[in-house]
py3Dmol code that shows the C-alpha trace and the ligand (Angstrom):
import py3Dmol

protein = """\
ATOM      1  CA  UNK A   1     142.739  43.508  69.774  1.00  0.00           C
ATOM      2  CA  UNK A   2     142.743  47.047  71.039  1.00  0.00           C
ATOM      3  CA  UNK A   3     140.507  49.623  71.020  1.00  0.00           C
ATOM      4  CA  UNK A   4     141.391  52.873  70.505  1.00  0.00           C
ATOM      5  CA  UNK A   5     139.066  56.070  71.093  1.00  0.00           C
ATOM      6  CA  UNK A   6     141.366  59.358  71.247  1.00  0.00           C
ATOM      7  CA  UNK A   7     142.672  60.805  67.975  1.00  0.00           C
ATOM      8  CA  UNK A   8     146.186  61.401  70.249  1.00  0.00           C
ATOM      9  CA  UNK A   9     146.351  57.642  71.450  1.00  0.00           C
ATOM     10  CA  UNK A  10     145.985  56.696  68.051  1.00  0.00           C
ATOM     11  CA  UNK A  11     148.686  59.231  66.229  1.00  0.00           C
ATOM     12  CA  UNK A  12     150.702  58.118  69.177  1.00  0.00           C
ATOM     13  CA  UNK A  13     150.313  54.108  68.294  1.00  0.00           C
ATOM     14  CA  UNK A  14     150.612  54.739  64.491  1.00  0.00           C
ATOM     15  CA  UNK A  15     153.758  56.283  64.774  1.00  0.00           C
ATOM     16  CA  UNK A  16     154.776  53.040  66.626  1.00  0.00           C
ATOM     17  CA  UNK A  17     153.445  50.724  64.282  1.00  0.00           C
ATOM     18  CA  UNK A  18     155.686  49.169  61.443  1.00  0.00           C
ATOM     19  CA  UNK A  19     154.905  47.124  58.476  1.00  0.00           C
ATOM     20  CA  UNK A  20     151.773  47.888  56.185  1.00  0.00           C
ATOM     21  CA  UNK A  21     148.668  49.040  57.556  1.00  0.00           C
ATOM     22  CA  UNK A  22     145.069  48.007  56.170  1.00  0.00           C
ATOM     23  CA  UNK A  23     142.334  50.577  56.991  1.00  0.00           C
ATOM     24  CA  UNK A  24     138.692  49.376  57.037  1.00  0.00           C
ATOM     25  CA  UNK A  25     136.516  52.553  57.513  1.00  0.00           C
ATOM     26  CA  UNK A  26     132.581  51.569  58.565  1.00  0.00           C
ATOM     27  CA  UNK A  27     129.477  53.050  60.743  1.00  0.00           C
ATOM     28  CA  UNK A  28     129.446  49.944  62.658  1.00  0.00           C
ATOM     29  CA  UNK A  29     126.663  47.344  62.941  1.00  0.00           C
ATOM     30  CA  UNK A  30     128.890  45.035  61.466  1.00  0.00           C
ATOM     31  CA  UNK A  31     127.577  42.310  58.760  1.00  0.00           C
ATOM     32  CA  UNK A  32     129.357  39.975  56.288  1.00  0.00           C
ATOM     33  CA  UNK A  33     130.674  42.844  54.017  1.00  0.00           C
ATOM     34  CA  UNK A  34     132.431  44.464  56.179  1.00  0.00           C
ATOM     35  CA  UNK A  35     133.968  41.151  57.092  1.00  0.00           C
ATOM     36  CA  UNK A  36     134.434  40.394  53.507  1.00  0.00           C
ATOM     37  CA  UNK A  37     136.613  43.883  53.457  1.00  0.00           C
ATOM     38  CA  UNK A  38     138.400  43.210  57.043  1.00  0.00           C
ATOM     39  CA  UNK A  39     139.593  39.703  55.818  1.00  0.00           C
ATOM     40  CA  UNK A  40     140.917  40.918  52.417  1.00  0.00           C
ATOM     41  CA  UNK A  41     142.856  43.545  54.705  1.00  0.00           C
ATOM     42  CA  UNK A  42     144.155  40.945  56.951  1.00  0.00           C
ATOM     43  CA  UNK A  43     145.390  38.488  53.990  1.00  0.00           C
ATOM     44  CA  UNK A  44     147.227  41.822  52.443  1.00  0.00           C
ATOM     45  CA  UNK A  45     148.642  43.658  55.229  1.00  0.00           C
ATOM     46  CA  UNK A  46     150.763  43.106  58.934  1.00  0.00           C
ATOM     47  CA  UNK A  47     147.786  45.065  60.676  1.00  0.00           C
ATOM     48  CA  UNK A  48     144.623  46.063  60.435  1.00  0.00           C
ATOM     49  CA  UNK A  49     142.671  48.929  61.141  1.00  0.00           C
ATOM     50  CA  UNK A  50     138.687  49.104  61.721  1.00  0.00           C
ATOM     51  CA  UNK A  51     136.988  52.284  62.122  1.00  0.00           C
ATOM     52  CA  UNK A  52     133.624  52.534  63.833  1.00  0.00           C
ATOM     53  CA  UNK A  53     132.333  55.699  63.417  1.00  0.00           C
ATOM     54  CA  UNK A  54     128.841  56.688  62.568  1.00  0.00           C
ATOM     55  CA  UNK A  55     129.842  60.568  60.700  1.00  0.00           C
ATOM     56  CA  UNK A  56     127.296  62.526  61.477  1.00  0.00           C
ATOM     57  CA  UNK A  57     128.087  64.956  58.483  1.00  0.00           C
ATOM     58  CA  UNK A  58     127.412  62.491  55.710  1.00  0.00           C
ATOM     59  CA  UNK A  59     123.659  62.139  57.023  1.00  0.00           C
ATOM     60  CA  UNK A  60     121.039  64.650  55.567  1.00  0.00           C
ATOM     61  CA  UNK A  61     118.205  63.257  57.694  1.00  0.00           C
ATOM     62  CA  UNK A  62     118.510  63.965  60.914  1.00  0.00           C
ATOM     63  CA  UNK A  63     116.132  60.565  61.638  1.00  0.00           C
ATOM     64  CA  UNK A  64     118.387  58.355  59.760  1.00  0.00           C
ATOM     65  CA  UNK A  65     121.087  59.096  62.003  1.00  0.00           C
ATOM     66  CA  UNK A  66     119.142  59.224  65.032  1.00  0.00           C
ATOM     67  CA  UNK A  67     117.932  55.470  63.895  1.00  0.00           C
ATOM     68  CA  UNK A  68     121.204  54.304  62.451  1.00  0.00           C
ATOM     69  CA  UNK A  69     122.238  50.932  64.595  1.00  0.00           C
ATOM     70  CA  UNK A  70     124.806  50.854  67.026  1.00  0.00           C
ATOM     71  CA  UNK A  71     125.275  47.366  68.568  1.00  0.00           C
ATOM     72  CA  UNK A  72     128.798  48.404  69.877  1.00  0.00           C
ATOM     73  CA  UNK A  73     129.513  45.533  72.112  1.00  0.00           C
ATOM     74  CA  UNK A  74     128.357  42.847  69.506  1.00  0.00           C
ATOM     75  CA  UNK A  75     130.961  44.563  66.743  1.00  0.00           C
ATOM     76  CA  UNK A  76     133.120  44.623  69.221  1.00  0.00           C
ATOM     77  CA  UNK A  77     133.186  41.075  69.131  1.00  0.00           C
ATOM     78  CA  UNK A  78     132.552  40.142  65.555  1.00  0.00           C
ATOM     79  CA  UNK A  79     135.971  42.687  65.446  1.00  0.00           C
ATOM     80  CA  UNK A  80     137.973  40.640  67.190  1.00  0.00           C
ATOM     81  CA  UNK A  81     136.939  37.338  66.211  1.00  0.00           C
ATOM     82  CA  UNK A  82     137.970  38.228  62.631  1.00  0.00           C
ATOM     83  CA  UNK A  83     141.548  39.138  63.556  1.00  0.00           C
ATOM     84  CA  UNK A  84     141.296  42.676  63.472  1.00  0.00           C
ATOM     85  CA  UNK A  85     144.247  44.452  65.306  1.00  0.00           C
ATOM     86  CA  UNK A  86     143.181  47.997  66.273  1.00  0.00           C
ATOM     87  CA  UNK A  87     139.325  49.478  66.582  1.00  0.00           C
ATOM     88  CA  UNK A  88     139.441  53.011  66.249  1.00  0.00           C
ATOM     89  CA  UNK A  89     136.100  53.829  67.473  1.00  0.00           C
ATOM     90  CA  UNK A  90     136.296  57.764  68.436  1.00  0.00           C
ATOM     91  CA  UNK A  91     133.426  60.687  69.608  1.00  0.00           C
ATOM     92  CA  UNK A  92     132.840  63.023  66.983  1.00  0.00           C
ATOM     93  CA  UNK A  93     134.729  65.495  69.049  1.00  0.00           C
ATOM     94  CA  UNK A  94     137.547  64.233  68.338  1.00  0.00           C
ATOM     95  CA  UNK A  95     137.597  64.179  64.148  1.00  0.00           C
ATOM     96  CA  UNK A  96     135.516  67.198  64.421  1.00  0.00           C
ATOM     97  CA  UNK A  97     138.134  68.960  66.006  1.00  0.00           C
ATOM     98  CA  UNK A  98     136.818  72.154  64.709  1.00  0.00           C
ATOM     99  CA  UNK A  99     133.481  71.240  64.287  1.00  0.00           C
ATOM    100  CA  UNK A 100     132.706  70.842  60.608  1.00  0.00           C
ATOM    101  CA  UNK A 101     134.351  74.358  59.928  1.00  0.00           C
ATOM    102  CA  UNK A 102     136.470  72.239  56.770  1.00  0.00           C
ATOM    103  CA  UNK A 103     135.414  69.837  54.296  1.00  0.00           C
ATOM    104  CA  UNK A 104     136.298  68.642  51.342  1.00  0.00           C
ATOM    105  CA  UNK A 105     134.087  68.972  48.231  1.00  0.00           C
ATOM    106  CA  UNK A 106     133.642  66.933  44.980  1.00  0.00           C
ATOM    107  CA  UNK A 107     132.646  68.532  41.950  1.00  0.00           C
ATOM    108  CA  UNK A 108     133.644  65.801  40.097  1.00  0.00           C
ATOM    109  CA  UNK A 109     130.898  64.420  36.873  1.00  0.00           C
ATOM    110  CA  UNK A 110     130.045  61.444  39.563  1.00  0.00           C
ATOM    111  CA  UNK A 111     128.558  63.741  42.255  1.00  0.00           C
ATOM    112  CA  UNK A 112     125.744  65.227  39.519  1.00  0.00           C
ATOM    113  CA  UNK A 113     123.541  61.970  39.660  1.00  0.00           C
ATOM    114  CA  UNK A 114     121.970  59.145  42.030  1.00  0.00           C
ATOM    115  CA  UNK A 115     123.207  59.773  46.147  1.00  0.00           C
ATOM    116  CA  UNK A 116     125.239  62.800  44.552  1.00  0.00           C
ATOM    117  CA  UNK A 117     121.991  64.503  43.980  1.00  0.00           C
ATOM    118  CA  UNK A 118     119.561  62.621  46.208  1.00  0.00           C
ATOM    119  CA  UNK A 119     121.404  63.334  49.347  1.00  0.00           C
ATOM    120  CA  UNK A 120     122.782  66.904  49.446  1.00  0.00           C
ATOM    121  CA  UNK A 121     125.906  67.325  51.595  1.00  0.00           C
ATOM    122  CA  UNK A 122     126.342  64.007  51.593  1.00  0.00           C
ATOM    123  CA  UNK A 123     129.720  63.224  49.446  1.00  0.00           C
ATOM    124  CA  UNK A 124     131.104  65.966  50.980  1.00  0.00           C
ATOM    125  CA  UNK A 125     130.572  64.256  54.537  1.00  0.00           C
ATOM    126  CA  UNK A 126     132.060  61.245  53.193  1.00  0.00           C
ATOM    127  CA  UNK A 127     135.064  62.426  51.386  1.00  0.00           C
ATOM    128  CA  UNK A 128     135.923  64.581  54.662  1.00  0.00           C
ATOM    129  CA  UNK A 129     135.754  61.910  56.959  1.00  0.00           C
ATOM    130  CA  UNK A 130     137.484  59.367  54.679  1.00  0.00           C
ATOM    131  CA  UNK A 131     140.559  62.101  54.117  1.00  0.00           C
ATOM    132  CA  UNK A 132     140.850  62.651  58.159  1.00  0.00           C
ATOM    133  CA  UNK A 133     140.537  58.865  58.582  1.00  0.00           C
ATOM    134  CA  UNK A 134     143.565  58.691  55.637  1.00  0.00           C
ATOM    135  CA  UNK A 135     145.514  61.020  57.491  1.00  0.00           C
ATOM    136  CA  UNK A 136     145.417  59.590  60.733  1.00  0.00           C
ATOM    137  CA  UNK A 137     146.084  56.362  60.146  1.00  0.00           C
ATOM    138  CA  UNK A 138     148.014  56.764  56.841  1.00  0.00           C
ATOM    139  CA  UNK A 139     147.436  52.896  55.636  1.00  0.00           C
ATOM    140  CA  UNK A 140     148.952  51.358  52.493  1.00  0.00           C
ATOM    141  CA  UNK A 141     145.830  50.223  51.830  1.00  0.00           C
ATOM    142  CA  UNK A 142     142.016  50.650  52.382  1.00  0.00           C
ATOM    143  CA  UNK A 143     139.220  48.540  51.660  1.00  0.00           C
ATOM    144  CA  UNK A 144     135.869  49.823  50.014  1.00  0.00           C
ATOM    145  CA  UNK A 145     132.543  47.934  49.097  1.00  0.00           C
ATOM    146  CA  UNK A 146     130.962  47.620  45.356  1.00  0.00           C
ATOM    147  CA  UNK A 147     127.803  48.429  47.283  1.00  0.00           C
ATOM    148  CA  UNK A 148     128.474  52.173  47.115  1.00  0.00           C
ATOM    149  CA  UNK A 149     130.379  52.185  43.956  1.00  0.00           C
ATOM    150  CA  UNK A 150     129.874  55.790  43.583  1.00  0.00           C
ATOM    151  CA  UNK A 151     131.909  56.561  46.590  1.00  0.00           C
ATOM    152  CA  UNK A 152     134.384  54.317  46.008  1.00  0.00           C
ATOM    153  CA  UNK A 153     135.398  55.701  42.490  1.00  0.00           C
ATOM    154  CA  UNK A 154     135.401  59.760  44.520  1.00  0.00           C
ATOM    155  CA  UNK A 155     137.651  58.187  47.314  1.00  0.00           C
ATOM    156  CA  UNK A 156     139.773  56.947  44.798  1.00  0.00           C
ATOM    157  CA  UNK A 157     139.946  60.458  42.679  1.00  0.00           C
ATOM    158  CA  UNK A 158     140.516  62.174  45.791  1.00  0.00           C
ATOM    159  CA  UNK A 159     143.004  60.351  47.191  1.00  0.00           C
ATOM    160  CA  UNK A 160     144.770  60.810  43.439  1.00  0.00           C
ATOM    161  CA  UNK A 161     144.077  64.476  43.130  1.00  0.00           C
ATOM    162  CA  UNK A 162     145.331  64.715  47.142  1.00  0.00           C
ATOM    163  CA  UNK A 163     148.646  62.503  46.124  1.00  0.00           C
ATOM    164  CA  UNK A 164     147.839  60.378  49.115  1.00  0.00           C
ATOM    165  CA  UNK A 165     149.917  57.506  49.442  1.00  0.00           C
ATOM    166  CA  UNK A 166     147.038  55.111  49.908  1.00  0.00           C
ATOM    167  CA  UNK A 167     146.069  52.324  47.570  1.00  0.00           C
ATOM    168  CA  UNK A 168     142.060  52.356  47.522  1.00  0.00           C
ATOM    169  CA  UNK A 169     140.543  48.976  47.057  1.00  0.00           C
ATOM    170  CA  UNK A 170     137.440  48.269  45.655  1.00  0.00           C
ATOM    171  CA  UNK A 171     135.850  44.607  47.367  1.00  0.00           C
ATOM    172  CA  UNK A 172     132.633  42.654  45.913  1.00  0.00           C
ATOM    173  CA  UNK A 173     129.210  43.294  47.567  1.00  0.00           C
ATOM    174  CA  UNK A 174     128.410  40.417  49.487  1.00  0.00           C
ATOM    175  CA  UNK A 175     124.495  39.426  49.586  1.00  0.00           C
ATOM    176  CA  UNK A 176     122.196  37.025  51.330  1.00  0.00           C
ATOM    177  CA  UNK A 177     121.651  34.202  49.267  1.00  0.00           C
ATOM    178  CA  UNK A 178     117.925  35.966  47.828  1.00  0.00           C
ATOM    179  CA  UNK A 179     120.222  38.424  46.075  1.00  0.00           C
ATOM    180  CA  UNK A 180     119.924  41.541  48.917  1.00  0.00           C
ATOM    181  CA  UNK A 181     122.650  43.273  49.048  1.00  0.00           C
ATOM    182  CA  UNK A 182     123.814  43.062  53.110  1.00  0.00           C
ATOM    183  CA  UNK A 183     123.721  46.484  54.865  1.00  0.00           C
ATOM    184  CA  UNK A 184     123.417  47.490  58.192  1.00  0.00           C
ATOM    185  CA  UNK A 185     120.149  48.786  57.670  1.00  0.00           C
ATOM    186  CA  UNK A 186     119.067  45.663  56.966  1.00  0.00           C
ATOM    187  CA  UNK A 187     119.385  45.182  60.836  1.00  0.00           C
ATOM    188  CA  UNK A 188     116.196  47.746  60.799  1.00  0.00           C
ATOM    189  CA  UNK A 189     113.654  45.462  58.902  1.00  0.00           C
ATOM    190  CA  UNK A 190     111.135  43.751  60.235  1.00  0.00           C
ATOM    191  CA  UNK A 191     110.099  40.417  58.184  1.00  0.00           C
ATOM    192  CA  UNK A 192     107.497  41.950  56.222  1.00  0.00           C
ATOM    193  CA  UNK A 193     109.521  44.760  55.040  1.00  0.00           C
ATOM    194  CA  UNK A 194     112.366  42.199  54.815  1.00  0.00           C
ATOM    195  CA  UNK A 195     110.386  40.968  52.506  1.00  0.00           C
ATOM    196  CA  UNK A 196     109.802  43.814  50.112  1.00  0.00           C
ATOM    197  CA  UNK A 197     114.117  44.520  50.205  1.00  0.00           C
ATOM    198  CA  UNK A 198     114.291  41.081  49.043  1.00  0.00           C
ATOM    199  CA  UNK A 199     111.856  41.821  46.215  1.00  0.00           C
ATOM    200  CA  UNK A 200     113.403  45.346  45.467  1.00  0.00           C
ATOM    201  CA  UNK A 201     116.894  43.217  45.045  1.00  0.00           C
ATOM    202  CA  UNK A 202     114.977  40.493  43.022  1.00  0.00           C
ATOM    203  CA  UNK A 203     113.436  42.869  40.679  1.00  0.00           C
ATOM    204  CA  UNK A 204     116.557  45.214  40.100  1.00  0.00           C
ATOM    205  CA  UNK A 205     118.360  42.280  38.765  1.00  0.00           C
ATOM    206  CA  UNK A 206     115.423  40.859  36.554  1.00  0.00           C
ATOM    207  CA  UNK A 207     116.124  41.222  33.667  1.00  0.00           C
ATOM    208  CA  UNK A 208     113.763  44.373  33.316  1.00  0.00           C
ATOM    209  CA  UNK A 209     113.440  47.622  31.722  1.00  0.00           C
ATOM    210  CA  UNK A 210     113.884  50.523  33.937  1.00  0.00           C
ATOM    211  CA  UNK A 211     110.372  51.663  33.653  1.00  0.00           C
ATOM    212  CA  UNK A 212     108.925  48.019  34.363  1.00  0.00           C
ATOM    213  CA  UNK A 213     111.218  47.631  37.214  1.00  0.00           C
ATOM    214  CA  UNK A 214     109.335  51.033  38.951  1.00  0.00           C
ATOM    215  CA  UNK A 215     106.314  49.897  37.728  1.00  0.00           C
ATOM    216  CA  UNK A 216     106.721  46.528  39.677  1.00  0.00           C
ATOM    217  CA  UNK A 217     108.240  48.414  43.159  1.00  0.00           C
ATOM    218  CA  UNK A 218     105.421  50.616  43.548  1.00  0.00           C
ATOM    219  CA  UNK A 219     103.042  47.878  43.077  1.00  0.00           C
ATOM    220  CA  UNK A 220     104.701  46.635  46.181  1.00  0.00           C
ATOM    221  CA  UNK A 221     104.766  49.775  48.112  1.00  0.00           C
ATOM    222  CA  UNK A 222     108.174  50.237  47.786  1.00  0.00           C
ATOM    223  CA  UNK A 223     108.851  54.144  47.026  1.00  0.00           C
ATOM    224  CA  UNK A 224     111.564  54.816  44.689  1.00  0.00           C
ATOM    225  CA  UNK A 225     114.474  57.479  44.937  1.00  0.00           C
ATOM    226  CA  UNK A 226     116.319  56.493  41.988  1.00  0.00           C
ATOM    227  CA  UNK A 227     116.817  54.246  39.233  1.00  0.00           C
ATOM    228  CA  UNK A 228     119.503  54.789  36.886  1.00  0.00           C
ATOM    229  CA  UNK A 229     121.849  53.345  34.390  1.00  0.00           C
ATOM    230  CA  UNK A 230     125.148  54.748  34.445  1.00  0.00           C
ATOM    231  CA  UNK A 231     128.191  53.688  32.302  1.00  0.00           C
ATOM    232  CA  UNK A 232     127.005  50.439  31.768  1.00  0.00           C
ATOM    233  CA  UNK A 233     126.113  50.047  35.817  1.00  0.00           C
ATOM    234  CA  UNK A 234     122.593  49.982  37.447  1.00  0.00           C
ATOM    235  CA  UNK A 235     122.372  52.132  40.566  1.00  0.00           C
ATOM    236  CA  UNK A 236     118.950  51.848  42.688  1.00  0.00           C
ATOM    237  CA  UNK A 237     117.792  53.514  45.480  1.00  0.00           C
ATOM    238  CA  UNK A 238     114.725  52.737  47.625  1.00  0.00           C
ATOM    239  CA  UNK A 239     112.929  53.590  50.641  1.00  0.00           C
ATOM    240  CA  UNK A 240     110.875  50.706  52.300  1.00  0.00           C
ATOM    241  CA  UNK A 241     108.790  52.600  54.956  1.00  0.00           C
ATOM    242  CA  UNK A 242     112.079  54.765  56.637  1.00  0.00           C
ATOM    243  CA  UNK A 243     114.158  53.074  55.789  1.00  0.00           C
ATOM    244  CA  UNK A 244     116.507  53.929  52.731  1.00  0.00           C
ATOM    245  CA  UNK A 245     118.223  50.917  51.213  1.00  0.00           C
ATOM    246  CA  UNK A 246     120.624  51.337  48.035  1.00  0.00           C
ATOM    247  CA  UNK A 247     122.235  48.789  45.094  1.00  0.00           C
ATOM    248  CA  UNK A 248     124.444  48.908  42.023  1.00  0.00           C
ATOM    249  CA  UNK A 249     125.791  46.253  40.051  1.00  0.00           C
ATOM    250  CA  UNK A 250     127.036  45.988  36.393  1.00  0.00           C
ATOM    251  CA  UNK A 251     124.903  45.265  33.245  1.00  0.00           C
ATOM    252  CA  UNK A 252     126.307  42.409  31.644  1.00  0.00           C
ATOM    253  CA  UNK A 253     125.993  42.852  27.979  1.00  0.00           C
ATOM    254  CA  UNK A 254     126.130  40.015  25.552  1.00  0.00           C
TER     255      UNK A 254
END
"""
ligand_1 = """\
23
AMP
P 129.168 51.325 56.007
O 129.403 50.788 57.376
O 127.810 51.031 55.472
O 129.577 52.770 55.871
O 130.146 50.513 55.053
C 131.527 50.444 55.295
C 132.201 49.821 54.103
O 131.664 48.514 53.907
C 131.945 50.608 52.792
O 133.127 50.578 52.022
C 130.849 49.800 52.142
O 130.826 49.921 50.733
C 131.220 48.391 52.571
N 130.056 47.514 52.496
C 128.830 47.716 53.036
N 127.982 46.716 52.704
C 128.695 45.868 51.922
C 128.393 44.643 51.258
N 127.187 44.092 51.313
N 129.383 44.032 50.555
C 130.623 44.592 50.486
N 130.967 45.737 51.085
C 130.031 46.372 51.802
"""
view = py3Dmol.view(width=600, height=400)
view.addModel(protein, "pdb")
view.setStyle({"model": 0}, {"cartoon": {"style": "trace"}})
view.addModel(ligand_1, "xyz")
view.setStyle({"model": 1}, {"stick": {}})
view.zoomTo()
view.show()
């Protein structure tokens, strides 16, 4: 495996790579969906690319990027025992080249409700990073979770509306066996609020009304950003103490 941390080294190597390229693009503190994404990448393509970066422009509170995990020698090593080929883990220096002078912004339906709305800035954080991340490595592929639906469907319009030659790939959100969804946030909980994420993932997929399903979260001091239903798709957001934790999942209807 090799780990890359200069935006040159890496335009360097990509020119010298051949074959397809995967592109797996997380903040690090890796967990069991990332894998999920890195191994679908590694089945599809001749190499794969992990990016470790936490992007400071996607976070609209300054505290939850001061307190976002970084346990870089331990992903380190979860990287390369799942095969990856190349970490790309880089300062933000080096993508912010010109500090955050251009961005890319979504006006798109999407960003009017749920982390669109509850987290100002924050798409257009995402969607910049993502394109520089596209550009530099220019993949065939790259791997996205369920768990943040929302930004998988803009990556996907933005790559169309860009014409960038990059198939975007939407992978399953992979939860504990109790139904939470796995996040690196999770790595923040202590067991008792472990156990109020549990029941906030419990709950949201109980078969509930929306307004029972707040009533039953607040009873368990669990404060609510959002709740919504969405073209047939329930998106949740929560914040247990300081820490914000988020879910979606289609509604099945019979
Ligand atoms: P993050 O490191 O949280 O920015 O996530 C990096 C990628 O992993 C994003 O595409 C996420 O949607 C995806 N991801 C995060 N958690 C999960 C999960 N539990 N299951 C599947 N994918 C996930």
């Amino acid at each position: 495996m090799k780990l890359i941390t200069s935006v040159s080294e890496l335009q360097i190597l990509q020119k010298e790579l051949c074959g397809s390229i995967g592109l797996v693009a997380t903040m690090g503190c890796l967990h069991e969906g990332h894998a999920a994404l890195v191994k679908e990448s590694i089945a599809a393509n001749k190499i794969t690319i992990l990016s470790i970066f936490v992007n400071p422009t996607q976070f609209n509170n300054a505290n939850d990027l001061k307190n976002y995990p970084k346990p870089i020698d331990e992903d380190l090593k979860i990287a390369r025992k799942l095969g990856v080929d190349i970490v790309f883990m880089p300062q933000p220096e080096e993508l912010y080249p010109n500090k955050y002078h251009f961005k890319i912004t979504a006006t798109d339906p999407l960003t009017t409700y749920c982390e669109g709305v509850s987290r100002p800035g924050h798409y257009e954080g995402v969607l910049s990073i993502i394109m520089k991340l596209l550009n530099l490595i220019r993949p065939k592929k790259a791997y996205f979770g369920e768990k943040d639906f929302q930004q998988y469907t803009l990556i996907k319009r933005m790559a169309q509306s860009f014409f960038i030659d990059t198939e975007i790939v939407l992978c399953a959100t992979i939860r504990e066996p109790s139904g939470l969804a796995l996040s690196s946030r999770n790595a923040r909980l202590n067991t008792e609020q472990k156990e109020r994420a549990v029941f906030f993932a419990k709950t949201i997929q109980g078969n509930l009304t929306i307004e029972k399903m707040k009533h039953q979260l607040k009873t368990h001091d669990i404060q609510i950003d959002y709740i919504e239903l969405h073209d047939n798709r329930l998106y949740a957001a929560v914040i247990i103490d300081d820490i914000r934790l988020i879910d979606t999942f289609t509604i099945k209807t019979t």
